[in-house]
TORTI-332602 format. One record per residue (C-alpha): residue in one letter; x, y, z. Coordinates in steps of 0.05 Angstrom, whole numbers, padded with zeros to 5 digits, always signed. Layout:
BEGIN
AXYZ/...
***
This chain:
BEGIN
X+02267+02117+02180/X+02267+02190+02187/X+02297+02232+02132/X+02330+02296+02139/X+02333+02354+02090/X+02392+02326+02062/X+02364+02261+02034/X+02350+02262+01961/X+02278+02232+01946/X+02284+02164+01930/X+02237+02177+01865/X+02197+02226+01835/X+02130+02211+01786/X+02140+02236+01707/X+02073+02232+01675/X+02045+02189+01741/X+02083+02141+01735/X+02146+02114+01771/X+02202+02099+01726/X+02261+02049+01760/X+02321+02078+01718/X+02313+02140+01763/X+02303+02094+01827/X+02364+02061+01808/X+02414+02116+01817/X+02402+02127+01888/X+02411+02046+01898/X+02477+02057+01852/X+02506+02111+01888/X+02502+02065+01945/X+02530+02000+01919/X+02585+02031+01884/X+02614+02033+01952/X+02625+01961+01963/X+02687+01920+01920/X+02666+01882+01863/X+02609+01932+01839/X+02598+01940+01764/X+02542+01986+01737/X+02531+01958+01677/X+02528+01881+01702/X+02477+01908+01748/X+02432+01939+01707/X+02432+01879+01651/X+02420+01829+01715/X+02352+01879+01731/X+02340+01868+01663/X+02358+01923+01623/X+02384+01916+01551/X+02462+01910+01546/X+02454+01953+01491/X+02432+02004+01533/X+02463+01991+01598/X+02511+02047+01631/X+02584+02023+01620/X+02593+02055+01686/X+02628+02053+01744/X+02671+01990+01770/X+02693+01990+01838/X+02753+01955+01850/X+02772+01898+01902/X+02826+01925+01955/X+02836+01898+02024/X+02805+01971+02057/X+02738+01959+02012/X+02732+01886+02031/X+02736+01903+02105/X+02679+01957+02098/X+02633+01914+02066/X+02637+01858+02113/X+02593+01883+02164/X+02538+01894+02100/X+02552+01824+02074/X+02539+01796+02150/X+02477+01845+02158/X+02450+01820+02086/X+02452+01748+02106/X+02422+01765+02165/X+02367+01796+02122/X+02357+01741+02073/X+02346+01687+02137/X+02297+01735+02168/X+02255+01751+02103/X+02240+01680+02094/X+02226+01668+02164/X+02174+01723+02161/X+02139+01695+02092/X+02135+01628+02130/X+02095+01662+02185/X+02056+01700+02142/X+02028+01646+02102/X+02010+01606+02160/X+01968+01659+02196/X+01938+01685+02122/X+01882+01645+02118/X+01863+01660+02195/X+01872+01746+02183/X+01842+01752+02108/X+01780+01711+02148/X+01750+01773+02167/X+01748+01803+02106/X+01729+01752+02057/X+01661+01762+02054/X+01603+01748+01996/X+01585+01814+01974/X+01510+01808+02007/X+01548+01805+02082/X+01580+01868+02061/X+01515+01902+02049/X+01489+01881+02116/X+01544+01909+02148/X+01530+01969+02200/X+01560+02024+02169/X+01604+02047+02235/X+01635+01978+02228/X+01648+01967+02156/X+01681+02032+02155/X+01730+02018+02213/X+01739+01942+02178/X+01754+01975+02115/X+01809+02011+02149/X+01834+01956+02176/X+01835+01926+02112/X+01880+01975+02069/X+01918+02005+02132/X+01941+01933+02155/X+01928+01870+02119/X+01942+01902+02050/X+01994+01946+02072/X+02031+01881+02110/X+02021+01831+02048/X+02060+01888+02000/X+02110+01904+02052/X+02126+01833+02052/X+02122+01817+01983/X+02167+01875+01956/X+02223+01856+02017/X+02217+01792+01979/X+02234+01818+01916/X+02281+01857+01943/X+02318+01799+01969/X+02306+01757+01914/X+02346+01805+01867/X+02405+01807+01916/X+02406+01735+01913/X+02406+01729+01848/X+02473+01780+01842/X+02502+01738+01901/X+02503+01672+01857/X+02527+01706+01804/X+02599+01697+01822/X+02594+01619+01845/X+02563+01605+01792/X+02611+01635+01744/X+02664+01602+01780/X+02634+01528+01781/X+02620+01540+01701/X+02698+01553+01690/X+02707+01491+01726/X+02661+01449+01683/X+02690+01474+01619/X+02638+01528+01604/X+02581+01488+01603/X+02535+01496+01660/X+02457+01509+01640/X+02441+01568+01692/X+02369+01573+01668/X+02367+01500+01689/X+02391+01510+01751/X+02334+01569+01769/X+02280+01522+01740/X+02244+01468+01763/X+02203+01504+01826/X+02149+01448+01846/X+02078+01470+01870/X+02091+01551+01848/X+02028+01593+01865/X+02017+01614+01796/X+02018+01541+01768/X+01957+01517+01812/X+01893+01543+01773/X+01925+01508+01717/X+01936+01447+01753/X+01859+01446+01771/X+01837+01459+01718/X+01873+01408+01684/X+01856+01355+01726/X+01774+01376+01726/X+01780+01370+01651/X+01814+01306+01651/X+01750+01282+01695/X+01698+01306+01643/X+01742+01278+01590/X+01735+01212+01622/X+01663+01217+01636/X+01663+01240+01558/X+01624+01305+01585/X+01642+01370+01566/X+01648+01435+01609/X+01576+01463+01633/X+01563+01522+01679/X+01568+01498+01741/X+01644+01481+01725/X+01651+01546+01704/X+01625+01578+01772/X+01660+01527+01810/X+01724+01540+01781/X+01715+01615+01777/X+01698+01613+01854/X+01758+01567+01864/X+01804+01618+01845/X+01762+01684+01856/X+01826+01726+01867/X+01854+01717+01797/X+01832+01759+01741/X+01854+01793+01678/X+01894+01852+01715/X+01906+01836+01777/X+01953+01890+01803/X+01891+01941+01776/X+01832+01943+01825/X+01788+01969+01772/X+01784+01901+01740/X+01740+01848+01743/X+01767+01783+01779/X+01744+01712+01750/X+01693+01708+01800/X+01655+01769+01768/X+01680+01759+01700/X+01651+01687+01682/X+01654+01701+01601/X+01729+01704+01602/X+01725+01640+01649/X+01683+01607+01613/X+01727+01615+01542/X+01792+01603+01579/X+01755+01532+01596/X+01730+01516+01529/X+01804+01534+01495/X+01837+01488+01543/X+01785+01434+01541/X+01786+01429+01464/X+01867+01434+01468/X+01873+01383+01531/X+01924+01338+01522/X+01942+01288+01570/X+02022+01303+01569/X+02008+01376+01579/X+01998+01361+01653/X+02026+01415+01694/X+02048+01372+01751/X+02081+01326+01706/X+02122+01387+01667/X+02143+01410+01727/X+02174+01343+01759/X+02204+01346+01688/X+02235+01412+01697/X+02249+01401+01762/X+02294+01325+01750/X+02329+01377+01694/X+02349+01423+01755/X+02381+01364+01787/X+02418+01340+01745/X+02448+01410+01716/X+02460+01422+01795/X+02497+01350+01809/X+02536+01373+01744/X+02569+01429+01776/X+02577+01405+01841/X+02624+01351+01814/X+02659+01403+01776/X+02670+01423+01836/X+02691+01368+01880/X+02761+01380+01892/X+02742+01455+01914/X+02701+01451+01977/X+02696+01512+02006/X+02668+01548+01929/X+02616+01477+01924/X+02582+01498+01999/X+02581+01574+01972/X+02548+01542+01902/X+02497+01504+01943/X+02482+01548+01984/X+02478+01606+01940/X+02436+01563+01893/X+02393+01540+01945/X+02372+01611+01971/X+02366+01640+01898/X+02311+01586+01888/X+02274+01590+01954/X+02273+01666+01931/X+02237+01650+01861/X+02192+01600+01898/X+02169+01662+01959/X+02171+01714+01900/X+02117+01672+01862/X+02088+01650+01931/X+02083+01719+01955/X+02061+01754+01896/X+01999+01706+01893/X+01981+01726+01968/X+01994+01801+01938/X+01933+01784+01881/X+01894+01760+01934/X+01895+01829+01980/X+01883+01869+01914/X+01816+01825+01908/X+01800+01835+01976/X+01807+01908+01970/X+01763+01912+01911/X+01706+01869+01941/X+01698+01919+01993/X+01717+01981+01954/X+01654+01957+01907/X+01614+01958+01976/X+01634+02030+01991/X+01624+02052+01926/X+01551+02022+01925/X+01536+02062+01992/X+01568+02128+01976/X+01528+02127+01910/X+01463+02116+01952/X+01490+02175+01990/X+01488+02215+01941/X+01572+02224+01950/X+01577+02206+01871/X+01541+02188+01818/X+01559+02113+01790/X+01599+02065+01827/X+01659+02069+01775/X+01670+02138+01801/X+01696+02107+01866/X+01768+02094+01823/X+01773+02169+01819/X+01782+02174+01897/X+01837+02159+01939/X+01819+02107+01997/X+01825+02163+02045/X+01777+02201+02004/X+01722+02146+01994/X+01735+02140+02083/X+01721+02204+02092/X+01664+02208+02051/X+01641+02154+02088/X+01639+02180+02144/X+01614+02247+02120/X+01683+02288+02130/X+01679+02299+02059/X+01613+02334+02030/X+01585+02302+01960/X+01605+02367+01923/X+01668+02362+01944/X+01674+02279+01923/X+01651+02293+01860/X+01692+02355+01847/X+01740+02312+01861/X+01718+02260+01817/X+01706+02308+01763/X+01785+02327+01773/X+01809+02257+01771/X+01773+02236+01706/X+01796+02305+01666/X+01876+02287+01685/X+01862+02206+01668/X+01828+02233+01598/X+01889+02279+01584/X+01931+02219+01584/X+01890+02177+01532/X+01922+02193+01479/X+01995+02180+01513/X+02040+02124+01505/X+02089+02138+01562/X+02164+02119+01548/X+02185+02055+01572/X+02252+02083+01589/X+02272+02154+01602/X+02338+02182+01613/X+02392+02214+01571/X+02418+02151+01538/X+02352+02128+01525/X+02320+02195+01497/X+02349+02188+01422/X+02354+02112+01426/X+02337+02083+01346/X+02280+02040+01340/X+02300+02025+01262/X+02247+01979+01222/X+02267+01910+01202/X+02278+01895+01138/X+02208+01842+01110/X+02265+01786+01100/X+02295+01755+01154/X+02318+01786+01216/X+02336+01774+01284/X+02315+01801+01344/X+02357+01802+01413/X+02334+01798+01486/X+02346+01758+01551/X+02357+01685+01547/X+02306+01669+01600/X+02285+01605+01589/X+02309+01544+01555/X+02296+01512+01495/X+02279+01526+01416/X+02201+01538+01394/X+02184+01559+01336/X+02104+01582+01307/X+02069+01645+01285/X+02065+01705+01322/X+02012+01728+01363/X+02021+01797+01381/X+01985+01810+01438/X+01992+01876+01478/X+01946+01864+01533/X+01906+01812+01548/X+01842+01823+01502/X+01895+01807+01446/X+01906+01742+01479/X+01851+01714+01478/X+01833+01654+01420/X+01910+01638+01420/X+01923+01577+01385/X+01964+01523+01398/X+02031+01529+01380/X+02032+01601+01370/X+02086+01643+01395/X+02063+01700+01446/X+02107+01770+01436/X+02073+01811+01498/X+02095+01877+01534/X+02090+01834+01590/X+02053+01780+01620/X+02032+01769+01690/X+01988+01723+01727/X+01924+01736+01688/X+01962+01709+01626/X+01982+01645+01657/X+01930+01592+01634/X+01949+01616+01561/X+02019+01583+01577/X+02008+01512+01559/X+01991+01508+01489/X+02042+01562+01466/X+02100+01552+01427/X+02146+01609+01452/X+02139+01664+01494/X+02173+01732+01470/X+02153+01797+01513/X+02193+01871+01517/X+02206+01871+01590/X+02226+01824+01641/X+02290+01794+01671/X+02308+01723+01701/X+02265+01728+01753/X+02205+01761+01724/X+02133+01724+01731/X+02137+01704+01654/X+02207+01671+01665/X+02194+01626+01722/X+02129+01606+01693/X+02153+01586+01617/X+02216+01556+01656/X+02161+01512+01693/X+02122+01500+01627/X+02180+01487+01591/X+02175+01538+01542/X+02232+01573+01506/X+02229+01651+01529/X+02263+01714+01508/X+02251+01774+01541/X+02270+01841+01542/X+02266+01849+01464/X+02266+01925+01456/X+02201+01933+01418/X+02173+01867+01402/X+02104+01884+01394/X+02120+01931+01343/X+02177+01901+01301/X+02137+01832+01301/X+02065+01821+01266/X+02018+01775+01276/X+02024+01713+01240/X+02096+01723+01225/X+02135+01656+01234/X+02186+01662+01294/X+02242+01615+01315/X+02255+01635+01394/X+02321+01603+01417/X+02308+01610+01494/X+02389+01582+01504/X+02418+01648+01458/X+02362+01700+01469/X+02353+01698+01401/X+02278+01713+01362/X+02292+01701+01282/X+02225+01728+01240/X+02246+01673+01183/X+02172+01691+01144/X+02129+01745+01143/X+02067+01748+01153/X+02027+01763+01091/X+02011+01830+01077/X+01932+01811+01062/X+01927+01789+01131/X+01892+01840+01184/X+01930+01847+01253/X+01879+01849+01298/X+01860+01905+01329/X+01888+01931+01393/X+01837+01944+01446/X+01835+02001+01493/X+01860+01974+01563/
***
């Protein structure tokens, strides 16, 4: 699309970062055209705190605005059919175009140097830029599916007498991307349990090279994956092997979750059996919404597999600039954009000028150390209160994002170093959590982070677990301590701290990410 002078950027970075509260006013300014809009609903549906929510503008129905926004309503339907046609094909040719780039590290080093430059290209300027381009129109659609079932839904709950479970009806996604590594592994434990063998290292490489892609950070390319990083591997084994539990089966939660879906959805159809016209828009609403959660998870996994890709070969440039002479350790590659390392490559960029460049790139990263960037930003969020809780009991509030009631001590975790060692039946309070954190799921009690809506990686995958989840709770990891006993109510979005933690016991410390 071409933009002329007039258009206003779409966002602008504050400290190098991209904050979505300023993204969001452009989007408002253009759904507050259609009938029906309300700011505030909107923002608390993307996940941001009621409390803090614009009250906003409402625009009202009329007969004018209905007959404007028909031709978007047709165009967005249009849109939802044609994303999910175009994840479909995706997958099916992924394993055929990621082929030429999924290499062991030694065929990357015997690569001619004209050719693993112009498949490097390829690699970033095609394959990765068509997985994210796909992935985000996902999420995109996803979110507008999610604000199209809002109003079926609140009609079939009237007609049931109030009663309808909606985080039922969003849970219960069989086979979900994210789920799988936890589903082998379970299942190659439950073999060594029956042999009465424990884990050795050749499980630990298998498994690792099973699921290469996944690692501790996997949207940051600086990170090891489990293929390279075989101590975290090997501990994530151990803790589940010594906490396995036959029930804990991940297949056999989710067909549990999933009979829970089916029932909650037969529920409100009846409610709705003398209105046919609002039951097809339920079902069908319904039924999108969930094929969105399922291609969200789906495509986010194929997402965590081009960020691996991209740092297998990145590791391979960085190796040959540094025997060039271009820079001086292989880490310094992360200081160079991927135009930068190509053109080094291919000697359009001198070595003093890469490592000038470099030099640059590390003295703005090491003005930032000290920096904890604002979660939120924005006038009503600039003198926002973040009063302490009192040491008896209080309650914290969030997102009801997944059913249930758990209850344990906290384990404050603010990355993933903190996570590891989690006991069973702990409660996790997290910034956030995303697929590295995933094989911690199953022997938690609760899962409590700051961020995150319905729809958010930590929701679908407690929803599968079946573990009660709250989410957005303004400053969790602060207000909670570790070892502090939690009650999460999942149904009311409720976290109670009913006991402190004692004040002899260390928090742990919090390790530089």
């Amino acid at each position: 699309m071409e933009l002329s002078s007039a258009t206003p950027a779409w966002f602008v970075l504050i400290s190098k970062l991209v904050y979505l509260t300023l993204l969001l006013e452009h989007v408002k300014e253009l759904l507050a055209r259609l009938p029906g809009f309300d700011e505030q609903s909107f923002e608390v549906d993307l996940g941001i705190p009621a409390s803090e929510a614009a009250a906003g503008r409402r625009t009202p129905l009329s007969v004018r605005g209905v007959a404007r926004a028909l031709p978007v309503l047709l165009r967005l339907r249009r849109a939802y059919r044609r994303q999910l046609a175009a994840d479909r094909r995706y997958v099916r040719r992924f394993s055929e175009r990621k082929a030429a780039y999924d290499r062991e590290p030694e065929e990357l080093e015997r690569l001619e140097l004209p050719a693993f430059r112009d498949r490097y290209r390829e690699l970033i300027a095609d394959f990765y830029f068509e997985t994210e381009t796909s992935y985000f129109y996902t999420i995109y659609n996803a979110s507008n599916a999610k604000l199209d079932f809002k109003a079926p839904f609140e009609a079939a709950n009237r007609a049931s007498g109030g009663s309808l479970d909606y985080l039922k009806l969003v849970g219960g996604l069989l086979d979900l991307s994210h789920l799988r590594p936890a589903q082998d592994l379970h299942a190659r434990l439950a073999r060594l349990r029956a042999e009465a063998s424990d884990p050795d290292e050749a499980t630990v490489r298998d498994f690792a090279r099973r699921w290469k892609h996944q690692g501790r950070k996997v949207l940051d390319i600086r990170t090891p994956r489990w293929s390279e990083d075989l101590d975290l591997v090997r501990e994530m084994i151990a803790q589940a092997h010594a906490g396995w539990r036959e029930e804990s089966e991940p297949e056999r939660r989710a067909r549990e979750q999933h009979a829970s879906y089916r029932a909650e959805r037969a529920r409100a159809l009846h409610a709705l059996r003398w209105r046919p016209l609002l039951r097809a828009r339920f079902a069908a609403g319904l039924a999108r919404l969930r094929a969105y959660a399922w291609w969200r998870e789906e495509m986010r996994d194929h997402s965590t597999y081009a960020y691996y890709l991209v740092r297998l070969w990145t590791l391979e440039a960085a190796r040959r600039l540094v025997a060039a002479g271009s820079i001086e350790s292989a880490d310094d590659v992360w200081c160079l954009t991927h135009q930068d390392v190509l053109a080094a490559l291919e000697a359009r960029l001198a070595a003093h000028s890469a490592r000038e460049r470099v030099r640059a790139a590390r003295e703005l990263l090491d003005s930032f150390r000290s920096f904890a960037n604002p979660g939120e930003i924005g006038e009503r969020h600039r003198d926002a209160a973040r009063a302490a809780l009192p040491d008896s009991a209080a309650v914290l509030r969030g997102r009801a994002c997944s059913p249930g009631c758990g209850e344990g001590p906290a384990r404050v975790a603010r990355n993933l170093e903190e996570a590891r060692g989690i006991q069973p039946g702990e409660v996790l309070v997290a910034i956030y959590t995303d697929p590295g954190w995933t094989p911690y799921f199953g022997s938690l009690a609760a899962v409590v982070t700051e961020t995150g809506g319905l729809l958010s990686h930590a929701a679908v995958i407690a929803r599968e677990y079946g573990l009660p989840a709250v989410l957005n709770v303004l400053d969790a990891t602060c207000l909670v301590t570790s070892g502090d006993h939690l009650v999460v109510d999942g149904n009311q979005g409720t976290v109670a701290i009913v006991r402190r933690a004692s004040p002899c016991r260390e928090s742990e410390p919090v390790a530089d990410e």
